[in-house]
C-alpha positions in Angstrom: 11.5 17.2 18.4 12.4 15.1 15.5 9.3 15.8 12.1 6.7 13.7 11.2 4.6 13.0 8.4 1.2 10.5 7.2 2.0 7.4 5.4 -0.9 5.9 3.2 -0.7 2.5 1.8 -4.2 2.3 -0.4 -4.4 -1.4 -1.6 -7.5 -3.2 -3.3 -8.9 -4.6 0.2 -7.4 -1.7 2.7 -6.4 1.7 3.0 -3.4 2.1 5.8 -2.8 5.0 6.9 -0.3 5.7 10.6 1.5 9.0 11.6 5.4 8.1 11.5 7.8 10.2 13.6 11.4 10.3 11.5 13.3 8.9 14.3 10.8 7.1 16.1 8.8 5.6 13.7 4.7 5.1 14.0 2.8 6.7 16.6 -0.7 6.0 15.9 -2.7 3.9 12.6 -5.8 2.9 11.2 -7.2 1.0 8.7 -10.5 1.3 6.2 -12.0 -0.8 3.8 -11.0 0.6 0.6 -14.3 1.6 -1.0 -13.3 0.3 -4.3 -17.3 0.6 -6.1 -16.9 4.3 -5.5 -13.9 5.0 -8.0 -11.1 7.1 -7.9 -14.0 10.3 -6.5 -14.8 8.1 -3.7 -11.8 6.6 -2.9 -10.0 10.2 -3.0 -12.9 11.1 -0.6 -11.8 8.3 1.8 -7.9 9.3 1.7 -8.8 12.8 2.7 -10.8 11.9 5.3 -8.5 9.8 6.7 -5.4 12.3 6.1 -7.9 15.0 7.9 -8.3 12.7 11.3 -4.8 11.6 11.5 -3.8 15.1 11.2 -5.9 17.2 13.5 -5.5 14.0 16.2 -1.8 14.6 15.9 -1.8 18.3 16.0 -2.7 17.6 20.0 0.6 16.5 20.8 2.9 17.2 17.6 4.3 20.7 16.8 2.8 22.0 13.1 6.1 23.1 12.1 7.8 19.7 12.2 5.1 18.6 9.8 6.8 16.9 6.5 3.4 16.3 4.6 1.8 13.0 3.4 3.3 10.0 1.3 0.6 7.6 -0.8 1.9 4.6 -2.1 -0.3 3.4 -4.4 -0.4 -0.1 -6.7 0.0 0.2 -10.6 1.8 2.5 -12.3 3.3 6.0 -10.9 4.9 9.3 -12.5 6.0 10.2 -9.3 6.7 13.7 -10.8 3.9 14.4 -12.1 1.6 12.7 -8.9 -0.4 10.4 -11.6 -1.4 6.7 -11.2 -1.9 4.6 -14.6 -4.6 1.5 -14.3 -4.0 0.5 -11.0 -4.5 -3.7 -10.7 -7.6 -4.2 -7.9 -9.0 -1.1 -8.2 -11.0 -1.7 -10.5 -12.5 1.2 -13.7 -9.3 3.2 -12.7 -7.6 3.9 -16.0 -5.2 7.1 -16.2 -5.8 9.5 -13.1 -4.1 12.9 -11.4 -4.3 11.0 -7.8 -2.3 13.7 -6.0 -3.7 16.7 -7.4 -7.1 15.5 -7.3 -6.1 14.4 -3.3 -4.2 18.0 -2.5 -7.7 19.5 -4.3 -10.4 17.2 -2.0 -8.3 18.3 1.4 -8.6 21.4 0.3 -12.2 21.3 -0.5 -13.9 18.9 1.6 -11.3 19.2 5.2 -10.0 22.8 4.6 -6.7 21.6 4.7 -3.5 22.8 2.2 -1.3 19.2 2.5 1.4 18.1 0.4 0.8 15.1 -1.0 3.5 12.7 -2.9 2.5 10.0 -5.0 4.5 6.5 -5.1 4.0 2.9 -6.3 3.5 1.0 -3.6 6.3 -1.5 -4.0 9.1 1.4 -4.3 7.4 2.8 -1.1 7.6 -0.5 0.6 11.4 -0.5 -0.7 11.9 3.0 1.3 10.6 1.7 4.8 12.7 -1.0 4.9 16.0 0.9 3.8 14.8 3.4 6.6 13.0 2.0 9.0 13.7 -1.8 8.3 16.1 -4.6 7.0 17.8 -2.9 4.6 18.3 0.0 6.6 22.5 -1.8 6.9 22.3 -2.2 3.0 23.7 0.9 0.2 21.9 -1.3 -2.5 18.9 -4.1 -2.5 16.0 -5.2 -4.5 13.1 -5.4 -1.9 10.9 -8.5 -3.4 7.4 -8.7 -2.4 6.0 -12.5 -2.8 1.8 -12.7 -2.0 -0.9 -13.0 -4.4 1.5 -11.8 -6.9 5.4 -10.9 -7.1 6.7 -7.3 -7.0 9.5 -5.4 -6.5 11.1 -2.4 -5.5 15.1 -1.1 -6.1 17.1 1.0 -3.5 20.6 2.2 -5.5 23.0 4.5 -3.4 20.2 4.3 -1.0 17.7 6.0 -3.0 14.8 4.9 -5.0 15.5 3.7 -8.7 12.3 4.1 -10.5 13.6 4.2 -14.0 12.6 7.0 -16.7 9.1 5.8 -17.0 8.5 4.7 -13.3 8.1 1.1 -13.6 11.5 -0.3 -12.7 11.6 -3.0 -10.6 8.7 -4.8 -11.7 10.1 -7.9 -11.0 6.9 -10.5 -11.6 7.1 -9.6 -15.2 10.6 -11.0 -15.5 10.1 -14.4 -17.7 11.6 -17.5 -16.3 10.2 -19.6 -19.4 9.2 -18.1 -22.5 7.9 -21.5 -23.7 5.8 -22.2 -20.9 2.2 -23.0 -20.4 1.6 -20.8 -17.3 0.2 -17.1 -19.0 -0.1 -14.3 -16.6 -1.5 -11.0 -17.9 -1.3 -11.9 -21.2 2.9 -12.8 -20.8 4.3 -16.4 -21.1 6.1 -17.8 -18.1 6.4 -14.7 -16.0 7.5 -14.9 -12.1 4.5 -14.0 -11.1 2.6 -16.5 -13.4 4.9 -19.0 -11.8 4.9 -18.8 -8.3 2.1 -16.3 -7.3 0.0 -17.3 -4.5 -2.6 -19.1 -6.7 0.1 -20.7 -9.1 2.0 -22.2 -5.6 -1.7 -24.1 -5.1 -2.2 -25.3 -8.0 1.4 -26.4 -8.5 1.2 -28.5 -5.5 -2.5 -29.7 -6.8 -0.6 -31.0 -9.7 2.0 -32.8 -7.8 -0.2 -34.1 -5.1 -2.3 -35.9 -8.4 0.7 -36.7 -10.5 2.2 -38.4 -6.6 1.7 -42.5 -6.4 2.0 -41.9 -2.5 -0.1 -38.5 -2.2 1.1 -35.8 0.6 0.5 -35.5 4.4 -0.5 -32.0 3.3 -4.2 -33.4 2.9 -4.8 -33.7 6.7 -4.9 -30.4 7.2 -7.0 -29.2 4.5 -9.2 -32.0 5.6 -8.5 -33.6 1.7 -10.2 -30.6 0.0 -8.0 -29.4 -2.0 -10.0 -26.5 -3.0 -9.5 -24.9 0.9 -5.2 -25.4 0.1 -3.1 -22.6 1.0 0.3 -21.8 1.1 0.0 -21.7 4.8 -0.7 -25.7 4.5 2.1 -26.7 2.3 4.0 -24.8 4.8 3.0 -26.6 8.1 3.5 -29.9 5.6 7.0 -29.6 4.8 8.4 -28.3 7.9 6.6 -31.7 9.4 9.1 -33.4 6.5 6.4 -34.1 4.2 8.1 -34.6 1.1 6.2 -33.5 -1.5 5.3 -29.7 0.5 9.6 -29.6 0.7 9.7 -30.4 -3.1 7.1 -27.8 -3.8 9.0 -24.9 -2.2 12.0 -26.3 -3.7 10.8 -25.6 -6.9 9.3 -21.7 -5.9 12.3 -21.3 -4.3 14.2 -22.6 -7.4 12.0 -20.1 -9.5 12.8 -17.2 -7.8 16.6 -17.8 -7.4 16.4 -17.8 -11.2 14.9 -14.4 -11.7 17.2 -12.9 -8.6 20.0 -14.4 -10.5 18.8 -12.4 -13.8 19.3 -9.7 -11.3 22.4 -10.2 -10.0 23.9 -10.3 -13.3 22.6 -7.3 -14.9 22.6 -4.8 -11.7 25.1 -6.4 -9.6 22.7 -6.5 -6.8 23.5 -9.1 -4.2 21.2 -8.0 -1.7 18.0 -8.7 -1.4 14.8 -8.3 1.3 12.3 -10.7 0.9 8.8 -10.0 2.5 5.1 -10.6 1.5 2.4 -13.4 2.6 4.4 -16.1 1.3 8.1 -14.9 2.6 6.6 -16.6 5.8 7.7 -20.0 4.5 11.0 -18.3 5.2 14.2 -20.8 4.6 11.5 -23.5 3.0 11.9 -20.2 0.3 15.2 -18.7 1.1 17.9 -21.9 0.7 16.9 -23.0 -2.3 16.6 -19.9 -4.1 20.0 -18.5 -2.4 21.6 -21.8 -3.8 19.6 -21.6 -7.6 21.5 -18.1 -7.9 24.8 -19.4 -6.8 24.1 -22.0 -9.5 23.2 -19.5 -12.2 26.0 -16.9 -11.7 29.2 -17.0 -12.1 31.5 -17.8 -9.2 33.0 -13.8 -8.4 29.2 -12.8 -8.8 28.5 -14.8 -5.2 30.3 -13.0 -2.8 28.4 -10.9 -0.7 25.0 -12.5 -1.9 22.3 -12.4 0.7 18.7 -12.8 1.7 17.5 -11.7 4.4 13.6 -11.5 6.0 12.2 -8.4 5.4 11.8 -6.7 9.3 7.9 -4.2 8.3 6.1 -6.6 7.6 2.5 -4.8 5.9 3.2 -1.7 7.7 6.5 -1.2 5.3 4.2 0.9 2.6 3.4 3.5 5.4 6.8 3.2 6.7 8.0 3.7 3.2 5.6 6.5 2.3 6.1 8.6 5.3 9.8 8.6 4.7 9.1 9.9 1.7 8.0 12.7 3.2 11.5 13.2 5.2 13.7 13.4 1.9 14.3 9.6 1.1 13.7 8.9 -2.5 
């Protein structure tokens, strides 16, 4: 019987939690409301209660002693070795905190259980599932790049995590595009993320539709409030041929080739899995930005380059987190 462990995603909106088999992948999951006005106490309570149901469910049908423990991907940043989360974005009052101690401490208290708990940012552990479980599971290196309301990233090297010597390596929407720019995210000029996060992909295409003498079919199906556009619009737009949707994804695509490109350069990195909300556009995304990095490398830099769909979709942080749990990291 192959092991198994509990994978945890805890995002701003959800906590998502699923027993993975090693070989198998998932065999059950839920999903909470993350009870974010509670702080870190409350939410800590919610993660063990949820670790406690999955658990004692499981132990009907899976043998104890092929039980690996519990991975936590977590946003914001991670000492993975030390099991602490530093001001976590959309959790909001979280500053520095001990989330795995305090998490091994509440099962222990509150459930009566003694689980191992290991702590990971929530990109890296998205990086994991798909290098196990998903498309890069073919690949020795990748950068897995997360595009949704904003841009992340998470490195596999040798097919193992690379989180640097502080833990925040891979952040790749803080790499700046144009330093000169008007678009300020976090307090940084011309970021990825300030370029071509969800909101910024609205309001570029805002601009263009107003700057446009002949508008955009895009309109129709936001009923001409622009206030209800979504990415999902521009999408439906431009692969009906509207030409100002394709010109928009042009340009995001564009953007991002340019920071992959940064990527390729320094790391030699020519792989890369693309998921998120917005990786839905697929090819609208993918050709441009796979020609942009072909157009800012140098020619021996380009062979091998790919990108490819990323396979988990938003299960890949409790994909990711379980394998933790099974000795990839």
């Amino acid at each position: 019987m192959s092991r198994w462990a509990i994978g945890i995603d805890l995002g701003g909106t959800a906590i998502k939690a699923a027993v993975v088999m090693e070989e198998s992948g998932i065999l059950t999951e839920r999903s909470i409301p993350t009870e974010t006005a509670s702080g870190p106490a409350g939410v800590v309570v919610q993660l063990a209660s949820i670790i406690s149901d999955l658990y004692r469910g499981a132990l009907l049908t899976l043998d104890p002693e092929r039980f690996a423990g519990t991975g936590l991907g977590a946003p914001g940043a991670v000492d993975a070795e030390k099991g602490v989360l530093s001001y976590p974005p959309n959790l909001p009052g979280w500053t520095i905190f001990a989330l795995r101690d305090e998490l091994q401490s509440c099962l222990k208290r509150e459930e009566n259980l003694e689980i191992p708990v290991i702590l990971e940012n929530d990109a890296n552990a998205a990086a994991l599932g798909e290098a196990v479980f998903g498309a890069g599971h073919s690949f020795r290196d990748f950068l897995l790049v997360t595009l949704g309301t904003g841009v992340g990233g998470g490195i596999i090297l040798n097919r193992k995590l690379y989180r640097g010597p502080n833990g925040t390596a891979g952040e790749l929407g803080f790499m700046i595009i144009d330093f000169e720019g008007e678009a300020v995210h976090a307090g940084i000029r011309g970021t990825i993320e300030g370029l071509i996060g969800k909101e910024q992909i609205v309001a570029l295409a805002r601009r263009m539709i107003e700057a446009s003498p002949t508008g955009s079919s895009v309109g129709l199906l936001c009923n001409h409030d622009y206030t209800r556009l979504s990415p999902r619009h521009l999408e439906k737009a431009a692969l009906e041929g509207d030409e100002l949707s394709l010109a928009v994804w042009n340009r995001v695509g564009s953007i991002l080739g340019v920071g992959l490109a940064s990527v390729v350069a320094l790391m030699d990195i020519r792989k890369f899995v693309i998921g998120g909300g917005i990786s839905a556009a697929g090819n609208l995304v993918f050709t441009p930005a796979l020609e942009q990095i072909r157009r800012s490398t140098l020619p021996p830099m380009h062979e091998g380059l790919e990108l490819v769909p990323a396979r988990l979709g938003n299960k890949a942080g409790v994909y990711g987190a379980a394998a933790l749990c099974f000795g990839g990291t």
